[in-house]
Backbone atoms as SQL, in Angstrom:
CREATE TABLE atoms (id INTEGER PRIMARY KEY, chain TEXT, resi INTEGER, resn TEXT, atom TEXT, x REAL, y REAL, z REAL);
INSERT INTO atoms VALUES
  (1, 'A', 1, 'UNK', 'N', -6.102, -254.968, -48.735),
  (2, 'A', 1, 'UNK', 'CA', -6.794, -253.807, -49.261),
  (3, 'A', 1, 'UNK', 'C', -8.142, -253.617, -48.571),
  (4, 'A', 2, 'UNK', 'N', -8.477, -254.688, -48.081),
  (5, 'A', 2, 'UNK', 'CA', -10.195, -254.742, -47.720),
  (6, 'A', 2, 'UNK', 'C', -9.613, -254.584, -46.272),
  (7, 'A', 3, 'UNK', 'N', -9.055, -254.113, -45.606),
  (8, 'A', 3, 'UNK', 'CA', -8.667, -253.177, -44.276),
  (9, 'A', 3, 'UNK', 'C', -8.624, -252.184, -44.316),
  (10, 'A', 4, 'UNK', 'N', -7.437, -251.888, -44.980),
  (11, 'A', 4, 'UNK', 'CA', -7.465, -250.340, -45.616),
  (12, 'A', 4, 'UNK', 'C', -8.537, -249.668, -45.594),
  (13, 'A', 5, 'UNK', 'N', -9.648, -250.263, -46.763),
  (14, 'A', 5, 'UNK', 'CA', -10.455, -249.637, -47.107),
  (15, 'A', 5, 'UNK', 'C', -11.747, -249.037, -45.679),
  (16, 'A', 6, 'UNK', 'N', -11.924, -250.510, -45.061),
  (17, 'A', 6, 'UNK', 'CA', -12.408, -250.631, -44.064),
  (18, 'A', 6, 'UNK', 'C', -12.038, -249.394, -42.723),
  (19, 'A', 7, 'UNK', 'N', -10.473, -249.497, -42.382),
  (20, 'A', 7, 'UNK', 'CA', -9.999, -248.547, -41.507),
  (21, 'A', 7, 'UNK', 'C', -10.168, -246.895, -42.265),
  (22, 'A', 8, 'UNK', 'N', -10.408, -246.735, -43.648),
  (23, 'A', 8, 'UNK', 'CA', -10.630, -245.076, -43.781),
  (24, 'A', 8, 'UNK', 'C', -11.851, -245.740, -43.496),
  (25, 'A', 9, 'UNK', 'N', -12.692, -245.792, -43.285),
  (26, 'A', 9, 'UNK', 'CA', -14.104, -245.564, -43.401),
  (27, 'A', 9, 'UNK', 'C', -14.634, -245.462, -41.914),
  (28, 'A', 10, 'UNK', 'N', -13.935, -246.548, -40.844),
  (29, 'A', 10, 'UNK', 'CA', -14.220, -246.048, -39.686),
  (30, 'A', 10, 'UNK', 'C', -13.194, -244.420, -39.468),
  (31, 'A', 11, 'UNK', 'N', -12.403, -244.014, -39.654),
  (32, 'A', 11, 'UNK', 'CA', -11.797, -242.915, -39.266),
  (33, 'A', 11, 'UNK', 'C', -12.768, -241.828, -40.284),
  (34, 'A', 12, 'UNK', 'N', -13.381, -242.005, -41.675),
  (35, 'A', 12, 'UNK', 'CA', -14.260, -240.866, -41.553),
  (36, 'A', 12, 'UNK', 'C', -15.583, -241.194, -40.818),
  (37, 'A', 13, 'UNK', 'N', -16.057, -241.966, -40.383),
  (38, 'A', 13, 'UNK', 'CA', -17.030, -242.158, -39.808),
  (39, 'A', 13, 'UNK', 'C', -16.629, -241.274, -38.343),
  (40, 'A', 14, 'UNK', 'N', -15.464, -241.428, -37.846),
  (41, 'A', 14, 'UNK', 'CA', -15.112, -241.046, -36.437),
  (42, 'A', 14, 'UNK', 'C', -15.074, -239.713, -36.498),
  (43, 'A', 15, 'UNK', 'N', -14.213, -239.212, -37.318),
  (44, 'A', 15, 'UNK', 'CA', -13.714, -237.700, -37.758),
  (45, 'A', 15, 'UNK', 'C', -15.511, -236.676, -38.080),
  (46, 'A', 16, 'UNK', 'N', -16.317, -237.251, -38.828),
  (47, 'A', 16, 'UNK', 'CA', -17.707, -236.933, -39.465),
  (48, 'A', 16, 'UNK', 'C', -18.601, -236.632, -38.083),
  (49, 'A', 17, 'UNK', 'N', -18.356, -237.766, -37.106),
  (50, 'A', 17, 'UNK', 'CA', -19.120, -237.701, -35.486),
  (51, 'A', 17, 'UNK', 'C', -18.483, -236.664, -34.639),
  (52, 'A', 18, 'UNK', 'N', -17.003, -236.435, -34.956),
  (53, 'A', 18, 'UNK', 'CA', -16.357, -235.212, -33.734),
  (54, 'A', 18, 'UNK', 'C', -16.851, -234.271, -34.541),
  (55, 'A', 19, 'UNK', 'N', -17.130, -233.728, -35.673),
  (56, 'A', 19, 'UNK', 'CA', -16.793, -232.636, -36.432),
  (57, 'A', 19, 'UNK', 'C', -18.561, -232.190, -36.050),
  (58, 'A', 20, 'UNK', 'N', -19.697, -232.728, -35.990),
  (59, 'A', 20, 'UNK', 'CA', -21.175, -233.095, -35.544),
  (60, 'A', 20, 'UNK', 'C', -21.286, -232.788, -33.783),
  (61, 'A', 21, 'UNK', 'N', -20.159, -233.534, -33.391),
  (62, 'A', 21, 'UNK', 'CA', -20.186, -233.188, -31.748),
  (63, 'A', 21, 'UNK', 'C', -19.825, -231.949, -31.459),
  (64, 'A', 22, 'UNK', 'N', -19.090, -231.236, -32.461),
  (65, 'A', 22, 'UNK', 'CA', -18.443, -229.949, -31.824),
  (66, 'A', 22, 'UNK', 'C', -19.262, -228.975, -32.644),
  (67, 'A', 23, 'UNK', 'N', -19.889, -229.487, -33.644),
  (68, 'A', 23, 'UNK', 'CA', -20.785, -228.414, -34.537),
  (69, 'A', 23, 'UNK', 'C', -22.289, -228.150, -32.982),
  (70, 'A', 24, 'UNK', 'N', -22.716, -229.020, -32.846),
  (71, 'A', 24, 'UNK', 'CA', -23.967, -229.328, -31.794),
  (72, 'A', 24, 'UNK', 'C', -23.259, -228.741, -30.893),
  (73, 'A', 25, 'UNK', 'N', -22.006, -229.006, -30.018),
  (74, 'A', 25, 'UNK', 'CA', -21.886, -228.320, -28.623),
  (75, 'A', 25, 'UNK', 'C', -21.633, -226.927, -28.833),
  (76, 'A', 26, 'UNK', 'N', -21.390, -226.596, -29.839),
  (77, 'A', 26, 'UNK', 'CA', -21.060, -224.694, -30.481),
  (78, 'A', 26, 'UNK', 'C', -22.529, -224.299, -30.515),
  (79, 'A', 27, 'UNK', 'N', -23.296, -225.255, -30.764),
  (80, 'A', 27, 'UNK', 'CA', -24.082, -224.064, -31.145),
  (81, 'A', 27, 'UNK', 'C', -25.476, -224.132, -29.794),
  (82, 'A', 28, 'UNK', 'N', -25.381, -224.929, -28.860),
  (83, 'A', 28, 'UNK', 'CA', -26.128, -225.347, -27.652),
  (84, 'A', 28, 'UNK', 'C', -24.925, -224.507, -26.796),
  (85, 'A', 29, 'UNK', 'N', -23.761, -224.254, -26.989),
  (86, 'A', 29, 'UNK', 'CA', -22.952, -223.505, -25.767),
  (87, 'A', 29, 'UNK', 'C', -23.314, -221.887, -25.955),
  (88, 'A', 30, 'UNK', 'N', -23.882, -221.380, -26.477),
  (89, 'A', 30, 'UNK', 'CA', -23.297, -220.077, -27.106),
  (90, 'A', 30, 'UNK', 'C', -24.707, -219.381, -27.317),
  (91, 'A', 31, 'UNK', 'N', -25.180, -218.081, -26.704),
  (92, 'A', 31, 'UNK', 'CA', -26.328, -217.615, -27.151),
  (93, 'A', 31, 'UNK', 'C', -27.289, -217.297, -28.345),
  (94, 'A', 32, 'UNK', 'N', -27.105, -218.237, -29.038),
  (95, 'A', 32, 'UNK', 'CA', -27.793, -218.256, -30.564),
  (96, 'A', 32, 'UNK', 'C', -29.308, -218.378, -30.302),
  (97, 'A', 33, 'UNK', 'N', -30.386, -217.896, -31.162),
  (98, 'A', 33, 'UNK', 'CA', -31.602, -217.595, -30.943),
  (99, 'A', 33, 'UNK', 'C', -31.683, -219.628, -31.361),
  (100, 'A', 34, 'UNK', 'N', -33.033, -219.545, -31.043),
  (101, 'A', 34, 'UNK', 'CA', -33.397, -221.043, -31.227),
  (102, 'A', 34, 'UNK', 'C', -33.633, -221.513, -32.473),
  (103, 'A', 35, 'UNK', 'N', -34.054, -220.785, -33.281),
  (104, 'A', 35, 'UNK', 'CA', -33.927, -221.516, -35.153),
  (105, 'A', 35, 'UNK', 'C', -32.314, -221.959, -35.621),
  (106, 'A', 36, 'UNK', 'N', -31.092, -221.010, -35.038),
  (107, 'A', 36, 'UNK', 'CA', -30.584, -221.213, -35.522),
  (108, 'A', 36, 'UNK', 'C', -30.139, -222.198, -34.819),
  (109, 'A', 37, 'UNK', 'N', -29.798, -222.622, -33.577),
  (110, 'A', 37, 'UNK', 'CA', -29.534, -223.366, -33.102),
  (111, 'A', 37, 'UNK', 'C', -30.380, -225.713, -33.640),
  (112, 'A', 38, 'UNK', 'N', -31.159, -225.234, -33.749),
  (113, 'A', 38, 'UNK', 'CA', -32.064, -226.203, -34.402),
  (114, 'A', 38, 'UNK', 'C', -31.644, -226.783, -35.544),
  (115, 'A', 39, 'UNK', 'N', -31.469, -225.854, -36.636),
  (116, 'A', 39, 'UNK', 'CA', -30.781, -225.335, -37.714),
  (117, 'A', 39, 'UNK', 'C', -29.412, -225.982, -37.611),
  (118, 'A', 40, 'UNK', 'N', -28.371, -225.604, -36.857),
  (119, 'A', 40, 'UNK', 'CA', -27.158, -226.369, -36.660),
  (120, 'A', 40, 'UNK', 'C', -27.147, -227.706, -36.573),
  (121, 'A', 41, 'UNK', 'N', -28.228, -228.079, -35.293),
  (122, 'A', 41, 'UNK', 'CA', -28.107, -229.453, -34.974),
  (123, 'A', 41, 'UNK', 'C', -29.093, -230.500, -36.230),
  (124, 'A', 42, 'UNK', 'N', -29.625, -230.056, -36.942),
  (125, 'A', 42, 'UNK', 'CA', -30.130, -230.505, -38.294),
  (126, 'A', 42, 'UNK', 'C', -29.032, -231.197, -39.028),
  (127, 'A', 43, 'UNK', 'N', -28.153, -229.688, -39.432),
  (128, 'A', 43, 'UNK', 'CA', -27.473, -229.957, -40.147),
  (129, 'A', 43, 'UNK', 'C', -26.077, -230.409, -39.685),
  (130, 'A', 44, 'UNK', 'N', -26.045, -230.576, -38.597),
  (131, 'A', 44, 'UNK', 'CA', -24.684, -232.229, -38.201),
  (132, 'A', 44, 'UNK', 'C', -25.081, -233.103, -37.999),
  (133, 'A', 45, 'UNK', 'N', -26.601, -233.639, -37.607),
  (134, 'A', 45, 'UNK', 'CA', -26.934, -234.789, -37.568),
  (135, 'A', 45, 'UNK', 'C', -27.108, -235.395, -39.549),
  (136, 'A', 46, 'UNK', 'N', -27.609, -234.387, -40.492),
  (137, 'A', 46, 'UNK', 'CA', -28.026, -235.067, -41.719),
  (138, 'A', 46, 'UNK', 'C', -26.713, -234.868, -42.014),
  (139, 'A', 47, 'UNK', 'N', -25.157, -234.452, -42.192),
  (140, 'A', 47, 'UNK', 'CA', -24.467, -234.807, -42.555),
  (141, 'A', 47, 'UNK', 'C', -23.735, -235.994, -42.305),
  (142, 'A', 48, 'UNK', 'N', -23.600, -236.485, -40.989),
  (143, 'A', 48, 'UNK', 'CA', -23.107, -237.384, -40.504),
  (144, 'A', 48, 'UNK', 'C', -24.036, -238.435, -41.161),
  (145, 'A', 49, 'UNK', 'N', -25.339, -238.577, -41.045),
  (146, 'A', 49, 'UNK', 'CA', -26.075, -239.530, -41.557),
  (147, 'A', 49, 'UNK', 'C', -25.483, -239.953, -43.487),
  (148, 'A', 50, 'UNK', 'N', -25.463, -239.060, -43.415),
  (149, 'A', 50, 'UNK', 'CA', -24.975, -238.961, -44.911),
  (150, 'A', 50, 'UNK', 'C', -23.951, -239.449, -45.277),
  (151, 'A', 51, 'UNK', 'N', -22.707, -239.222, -44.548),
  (152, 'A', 51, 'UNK', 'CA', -21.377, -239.688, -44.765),
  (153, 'A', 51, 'UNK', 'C', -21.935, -241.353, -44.554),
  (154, 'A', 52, 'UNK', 'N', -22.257, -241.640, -43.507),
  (155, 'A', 52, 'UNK', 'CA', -22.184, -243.222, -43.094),
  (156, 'A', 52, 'UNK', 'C', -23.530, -244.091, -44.240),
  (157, 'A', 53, 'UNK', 'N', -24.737, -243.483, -44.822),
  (158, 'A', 53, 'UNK', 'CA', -25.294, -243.835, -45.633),
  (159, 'A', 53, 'UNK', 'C', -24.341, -244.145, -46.770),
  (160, 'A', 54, 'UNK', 'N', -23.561, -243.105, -47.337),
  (161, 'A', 54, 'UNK', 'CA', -23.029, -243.205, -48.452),
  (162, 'A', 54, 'UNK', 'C', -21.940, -244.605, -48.583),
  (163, 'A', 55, 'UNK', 'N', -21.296, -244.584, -47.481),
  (164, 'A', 55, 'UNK', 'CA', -20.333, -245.528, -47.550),
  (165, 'A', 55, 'UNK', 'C', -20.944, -247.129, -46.972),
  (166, 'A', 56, 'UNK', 'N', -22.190, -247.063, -46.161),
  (167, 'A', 56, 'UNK', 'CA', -23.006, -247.867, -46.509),
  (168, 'A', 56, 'UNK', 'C', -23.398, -248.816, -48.087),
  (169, 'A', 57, 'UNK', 'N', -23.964, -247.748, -48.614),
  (170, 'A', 57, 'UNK', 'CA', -24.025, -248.362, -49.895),
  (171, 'A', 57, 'UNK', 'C', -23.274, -248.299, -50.651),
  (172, 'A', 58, 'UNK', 'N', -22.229, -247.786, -50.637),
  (173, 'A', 58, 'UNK', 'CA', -20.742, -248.190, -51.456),
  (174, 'A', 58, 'UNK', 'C', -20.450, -249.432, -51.111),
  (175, 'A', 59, 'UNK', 'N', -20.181, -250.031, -49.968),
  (176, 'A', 59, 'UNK', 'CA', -20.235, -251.180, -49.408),
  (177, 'A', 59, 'UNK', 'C', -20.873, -252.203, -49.807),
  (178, 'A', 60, 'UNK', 'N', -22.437, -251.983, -49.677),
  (179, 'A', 60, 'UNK', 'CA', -23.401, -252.918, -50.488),
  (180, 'A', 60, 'UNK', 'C', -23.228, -253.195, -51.558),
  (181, 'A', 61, 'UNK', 'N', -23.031, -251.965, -52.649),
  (182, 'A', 61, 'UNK', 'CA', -22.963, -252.107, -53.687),
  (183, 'A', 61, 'UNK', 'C', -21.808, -252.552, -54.744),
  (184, 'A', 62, 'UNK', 'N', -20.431, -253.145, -53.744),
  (185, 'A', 62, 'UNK', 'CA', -19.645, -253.513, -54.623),
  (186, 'A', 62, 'UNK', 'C', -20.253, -254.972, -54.541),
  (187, 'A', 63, 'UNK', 'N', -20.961, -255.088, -53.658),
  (188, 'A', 63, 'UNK', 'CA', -21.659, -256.856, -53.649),
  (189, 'A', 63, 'UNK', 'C', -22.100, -256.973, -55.384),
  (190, 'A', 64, 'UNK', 'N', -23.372, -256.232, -55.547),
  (191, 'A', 64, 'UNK', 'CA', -23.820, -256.746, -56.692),
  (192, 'A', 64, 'UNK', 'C', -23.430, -255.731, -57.407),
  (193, 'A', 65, 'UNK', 'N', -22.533, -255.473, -57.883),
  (194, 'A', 65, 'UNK', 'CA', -22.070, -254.470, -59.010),
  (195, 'A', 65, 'UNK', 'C', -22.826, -254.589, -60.673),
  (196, 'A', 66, 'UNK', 'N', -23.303, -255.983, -60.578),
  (197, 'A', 66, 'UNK', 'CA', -23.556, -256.479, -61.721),
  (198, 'A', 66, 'UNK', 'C', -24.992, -255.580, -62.191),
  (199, 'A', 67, 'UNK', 'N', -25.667, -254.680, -61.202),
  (200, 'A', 67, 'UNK', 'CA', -26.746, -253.989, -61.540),
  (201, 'A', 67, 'UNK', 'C', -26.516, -252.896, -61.084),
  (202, 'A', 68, 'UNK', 'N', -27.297, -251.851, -61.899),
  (203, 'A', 68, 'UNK', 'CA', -27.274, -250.430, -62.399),
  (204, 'A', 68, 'UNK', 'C', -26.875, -249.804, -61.242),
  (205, 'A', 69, 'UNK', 'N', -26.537, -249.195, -60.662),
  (206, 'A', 69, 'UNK', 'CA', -26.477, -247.909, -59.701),
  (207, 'A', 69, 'UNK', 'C', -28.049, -247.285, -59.718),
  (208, 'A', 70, 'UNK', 'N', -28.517, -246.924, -60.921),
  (209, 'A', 70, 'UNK', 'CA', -29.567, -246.321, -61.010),
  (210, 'A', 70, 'UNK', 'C', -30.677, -247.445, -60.923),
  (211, 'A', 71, 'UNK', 'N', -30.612, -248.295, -60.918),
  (212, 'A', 71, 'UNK', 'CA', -31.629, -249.454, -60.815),
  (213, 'A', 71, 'UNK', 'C', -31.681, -248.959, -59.048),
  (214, 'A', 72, 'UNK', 'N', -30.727, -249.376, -58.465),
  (215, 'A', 72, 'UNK', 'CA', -30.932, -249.569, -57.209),
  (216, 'A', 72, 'UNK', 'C', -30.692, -248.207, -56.304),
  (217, 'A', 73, 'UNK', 'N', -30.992, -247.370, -57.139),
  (218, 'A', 73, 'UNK', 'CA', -31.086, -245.923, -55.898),
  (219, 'A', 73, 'UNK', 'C', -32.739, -245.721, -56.413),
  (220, 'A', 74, 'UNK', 'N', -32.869, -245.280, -57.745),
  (221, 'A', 74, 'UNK', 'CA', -34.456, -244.921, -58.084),
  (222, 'A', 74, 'UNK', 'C', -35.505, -246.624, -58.609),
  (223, 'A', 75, 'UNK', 'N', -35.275, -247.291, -58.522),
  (224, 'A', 75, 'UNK', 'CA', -35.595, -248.711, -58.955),
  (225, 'A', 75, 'UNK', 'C', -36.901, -249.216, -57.890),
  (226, 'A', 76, 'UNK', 'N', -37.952, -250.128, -58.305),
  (227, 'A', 76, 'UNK', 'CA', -38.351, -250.966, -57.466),
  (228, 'A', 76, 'UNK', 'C', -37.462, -251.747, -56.588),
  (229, 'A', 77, 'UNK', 'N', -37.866, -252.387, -55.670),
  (230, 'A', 77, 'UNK', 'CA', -37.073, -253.345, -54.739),
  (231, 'A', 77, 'UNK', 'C', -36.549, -254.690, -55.525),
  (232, 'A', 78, 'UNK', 'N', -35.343, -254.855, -55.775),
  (233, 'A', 78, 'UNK', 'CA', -35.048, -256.125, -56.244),
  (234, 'A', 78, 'UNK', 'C', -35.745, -257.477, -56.148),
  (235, 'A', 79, 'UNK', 'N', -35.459, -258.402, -56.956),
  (236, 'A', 79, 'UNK', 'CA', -35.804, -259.499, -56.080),
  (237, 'A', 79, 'UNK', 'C', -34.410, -260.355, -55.943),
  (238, 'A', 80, 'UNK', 'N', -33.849, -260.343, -56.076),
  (239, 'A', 80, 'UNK', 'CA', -32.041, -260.387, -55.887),
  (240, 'A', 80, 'UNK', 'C', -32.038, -260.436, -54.068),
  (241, 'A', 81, 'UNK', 'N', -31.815, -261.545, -53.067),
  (242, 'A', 81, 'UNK', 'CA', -31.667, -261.332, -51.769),
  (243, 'A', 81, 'UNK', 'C', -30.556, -260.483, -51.584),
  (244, 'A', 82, 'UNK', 'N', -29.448, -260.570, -52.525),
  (245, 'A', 82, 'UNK', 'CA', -28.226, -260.098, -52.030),
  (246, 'A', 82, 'UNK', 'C', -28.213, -258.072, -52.507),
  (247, 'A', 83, 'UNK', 'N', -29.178, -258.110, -53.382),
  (248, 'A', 83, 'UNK', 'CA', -29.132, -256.668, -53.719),
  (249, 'A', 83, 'UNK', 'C', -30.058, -255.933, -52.863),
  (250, 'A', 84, 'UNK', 'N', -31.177, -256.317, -51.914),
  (251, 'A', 84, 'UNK', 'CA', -32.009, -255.795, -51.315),
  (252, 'A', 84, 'UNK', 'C', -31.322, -255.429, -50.244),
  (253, 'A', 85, 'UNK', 'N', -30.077, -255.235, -49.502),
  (254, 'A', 85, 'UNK', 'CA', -29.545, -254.246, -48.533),
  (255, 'A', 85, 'UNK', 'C', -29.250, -253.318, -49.052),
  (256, 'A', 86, 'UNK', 'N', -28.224, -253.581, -51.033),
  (257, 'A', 86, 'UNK', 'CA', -27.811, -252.274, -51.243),
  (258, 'A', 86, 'UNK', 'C', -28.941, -251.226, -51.628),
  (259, 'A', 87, 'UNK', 'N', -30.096, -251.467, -52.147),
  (260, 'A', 87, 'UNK', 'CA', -31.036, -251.006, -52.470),
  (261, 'A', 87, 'UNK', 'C', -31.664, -250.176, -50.997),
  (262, 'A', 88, 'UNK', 'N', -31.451, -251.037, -49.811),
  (263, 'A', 88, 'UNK', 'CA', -32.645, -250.530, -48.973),
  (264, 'A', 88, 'UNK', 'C', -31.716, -248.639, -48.841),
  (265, 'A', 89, 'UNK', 'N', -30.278, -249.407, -48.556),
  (266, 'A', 89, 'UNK', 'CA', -28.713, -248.401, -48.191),
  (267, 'A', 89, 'UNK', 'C', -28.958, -247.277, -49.163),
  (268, 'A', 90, 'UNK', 'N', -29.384, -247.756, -50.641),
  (269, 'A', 90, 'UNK', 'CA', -29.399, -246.584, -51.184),
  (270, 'A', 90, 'UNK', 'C', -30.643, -245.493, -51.470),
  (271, 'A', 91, 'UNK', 'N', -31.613, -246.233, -50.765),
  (272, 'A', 91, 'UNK', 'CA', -32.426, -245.348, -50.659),
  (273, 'A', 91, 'UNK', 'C', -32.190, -244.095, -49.142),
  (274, 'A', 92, 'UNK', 'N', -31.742, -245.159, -48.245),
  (275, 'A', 92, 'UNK', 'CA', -31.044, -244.017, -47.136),
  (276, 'A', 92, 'UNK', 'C', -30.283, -243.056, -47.515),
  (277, 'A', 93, 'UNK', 'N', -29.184, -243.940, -48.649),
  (278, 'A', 93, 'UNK', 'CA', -28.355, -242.906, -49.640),
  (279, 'A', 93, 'UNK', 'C', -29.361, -241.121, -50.237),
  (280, 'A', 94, 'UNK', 'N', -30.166, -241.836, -50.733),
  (281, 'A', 94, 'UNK', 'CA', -31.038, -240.368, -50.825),
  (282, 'A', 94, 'UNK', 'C', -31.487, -239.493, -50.217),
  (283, 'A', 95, 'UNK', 'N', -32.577, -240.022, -49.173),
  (284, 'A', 95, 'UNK', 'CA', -32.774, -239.522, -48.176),
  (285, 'A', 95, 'UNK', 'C', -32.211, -238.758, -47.582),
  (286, 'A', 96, 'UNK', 'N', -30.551, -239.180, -47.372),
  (287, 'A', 96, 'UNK', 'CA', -29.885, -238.589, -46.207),
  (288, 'A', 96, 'UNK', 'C', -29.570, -236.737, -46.647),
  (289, 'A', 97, 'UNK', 'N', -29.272, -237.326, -47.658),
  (290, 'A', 97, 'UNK', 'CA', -28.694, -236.079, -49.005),
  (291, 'A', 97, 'UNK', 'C', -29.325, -234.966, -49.334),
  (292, 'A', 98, 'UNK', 'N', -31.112, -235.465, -49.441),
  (293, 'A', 98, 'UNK', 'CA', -31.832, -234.638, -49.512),
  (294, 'A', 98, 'UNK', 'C', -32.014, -233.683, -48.464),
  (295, 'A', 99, 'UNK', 'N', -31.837, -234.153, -47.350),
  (296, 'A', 99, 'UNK', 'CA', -32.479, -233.775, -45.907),
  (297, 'A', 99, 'UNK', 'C', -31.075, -232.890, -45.977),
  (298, 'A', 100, 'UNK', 'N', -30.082, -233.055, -46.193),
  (299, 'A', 100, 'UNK', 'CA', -28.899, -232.341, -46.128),
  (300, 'A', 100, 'UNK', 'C', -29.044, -230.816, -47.205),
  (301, 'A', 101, 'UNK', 'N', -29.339, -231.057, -48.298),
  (302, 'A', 101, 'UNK', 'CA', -29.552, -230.317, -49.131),
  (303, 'A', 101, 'UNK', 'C', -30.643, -229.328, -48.838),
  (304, 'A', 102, 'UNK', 'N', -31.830, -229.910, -48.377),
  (305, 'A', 102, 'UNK', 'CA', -32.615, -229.132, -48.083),
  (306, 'A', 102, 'UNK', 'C', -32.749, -227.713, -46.596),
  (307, 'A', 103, 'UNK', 'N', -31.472, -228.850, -45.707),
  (308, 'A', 103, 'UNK', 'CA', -31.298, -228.348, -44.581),
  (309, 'A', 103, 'UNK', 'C', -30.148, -227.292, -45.028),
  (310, 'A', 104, 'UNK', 'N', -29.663, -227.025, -45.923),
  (311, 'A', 104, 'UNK', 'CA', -28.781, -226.122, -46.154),
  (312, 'A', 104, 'UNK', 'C', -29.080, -224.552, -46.932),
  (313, 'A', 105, 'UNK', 'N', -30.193, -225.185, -47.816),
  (314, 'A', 105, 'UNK', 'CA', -31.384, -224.208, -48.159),
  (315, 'A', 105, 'UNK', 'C', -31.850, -223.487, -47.629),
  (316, 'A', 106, 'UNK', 'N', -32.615, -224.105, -46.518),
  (317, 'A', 106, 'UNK', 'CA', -33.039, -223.519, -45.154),
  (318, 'A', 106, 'UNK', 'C', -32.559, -222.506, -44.387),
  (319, 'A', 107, 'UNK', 'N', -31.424, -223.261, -44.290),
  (320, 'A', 107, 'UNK', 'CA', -30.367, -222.440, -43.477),
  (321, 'A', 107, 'UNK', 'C', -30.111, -221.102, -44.425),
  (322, 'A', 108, 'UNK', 'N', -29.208, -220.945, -45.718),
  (323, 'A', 108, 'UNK', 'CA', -29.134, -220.134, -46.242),
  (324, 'A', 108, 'UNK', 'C', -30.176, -218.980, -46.135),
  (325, 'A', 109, 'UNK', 'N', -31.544, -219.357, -46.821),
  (326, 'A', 109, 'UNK', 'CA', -32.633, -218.696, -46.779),
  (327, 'A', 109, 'UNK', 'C', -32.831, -218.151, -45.249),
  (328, 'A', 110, 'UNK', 'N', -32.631, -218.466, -44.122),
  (329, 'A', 110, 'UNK', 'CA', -32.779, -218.348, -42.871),
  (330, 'A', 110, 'UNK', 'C', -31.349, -217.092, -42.748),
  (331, 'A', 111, 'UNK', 'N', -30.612, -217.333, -43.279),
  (332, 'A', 111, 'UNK', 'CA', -29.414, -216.128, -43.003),
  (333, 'A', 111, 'UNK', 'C', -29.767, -214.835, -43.601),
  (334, 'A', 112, 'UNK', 'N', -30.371, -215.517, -45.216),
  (335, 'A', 112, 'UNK', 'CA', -30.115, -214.197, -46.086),
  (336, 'A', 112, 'UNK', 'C', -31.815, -213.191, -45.765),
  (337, 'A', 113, 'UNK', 'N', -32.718, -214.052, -45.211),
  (338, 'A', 113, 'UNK', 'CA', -33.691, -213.098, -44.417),
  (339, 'A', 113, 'UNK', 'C', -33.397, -212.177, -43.218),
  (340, 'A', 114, 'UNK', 'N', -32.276, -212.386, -42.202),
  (341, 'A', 114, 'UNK', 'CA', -31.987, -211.930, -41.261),
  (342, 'A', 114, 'UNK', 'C', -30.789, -210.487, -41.552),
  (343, 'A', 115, 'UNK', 'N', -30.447, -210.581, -42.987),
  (344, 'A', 115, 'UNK', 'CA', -29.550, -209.686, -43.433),
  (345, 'A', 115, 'UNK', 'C', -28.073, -209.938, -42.818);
C-alpha cells in the first residue's frame, strides 16, 4: 500500500509539473500583454507548489497523527523532533494556498477590469 500510495503521488507531482510547463510555455509563446503573462506564470508555479506542499504534509503528518492538524498548521513549533517537519510542511501547506488563492483573485480582478 505504501507504493501505491507513494507512486500516485509522484504521477500527480509529474502530471501538476506538465500541466505548469504547458500553462508557462502558452502563455510566454503567444502575444499576451505582460501582467497577464506574469499572472499565468504565478499561478502554475503556486499551484504546483501547492500540490507537492500538500502531499508533503500529508506525508509528515501520518507520522505524528497523534496531534491536532490544527495544532500543527496554526500552532507554535512543536517540541516533538518528529513533528517539527510536519509542522515546518504545514506551514508551506499554507503559504502555498494562500499565494494560490490570492493569485487567483488577482487574476480575476485583473480580467474583470479589462472587461
Amino acid at each position: 500500500m505504501k507504493f501505491f500510495i507513494q507512486g500516485i503521488q509522484i504521477v500527480g507531482i509529474i502530471l501538476s509539473s506538465f500541466v505548469a510547463i504547458m500553462l508557462i510555455k502558452l502563455a510566454w509563446s503567444k502575444p499576451y500583454p505582460a501582467p497577464e503573462r506574469i499572472f499565468m506564470t504565478l499561478l502554475a508555479l503556486a499551484a504546483v507548489y501547492s500540490f507537492v506542499s500538500t502531499w508533503q504534509w500529508i506525508k509528515n503528518y501520518r507520522r505524528v497523527s497523534h496531534l491536532g492538524s490544527t495544532q500543527l498548521l496554526t500552532g507554535p513549533c512543536p517540541t516533538d523532533a518528529d513533528a517539527v517537519p510536519a509542522w515546518k510542511w504545514g506551514r508551506q501547506f499554507l503559504y502555498a494556498w494562500l499565494t494560490l488563492i490570492v493569485s487567483l483573485i488577482v487574476i480575476s480582478y485583473y480580467i474583470w477590469k479589462q472587461g
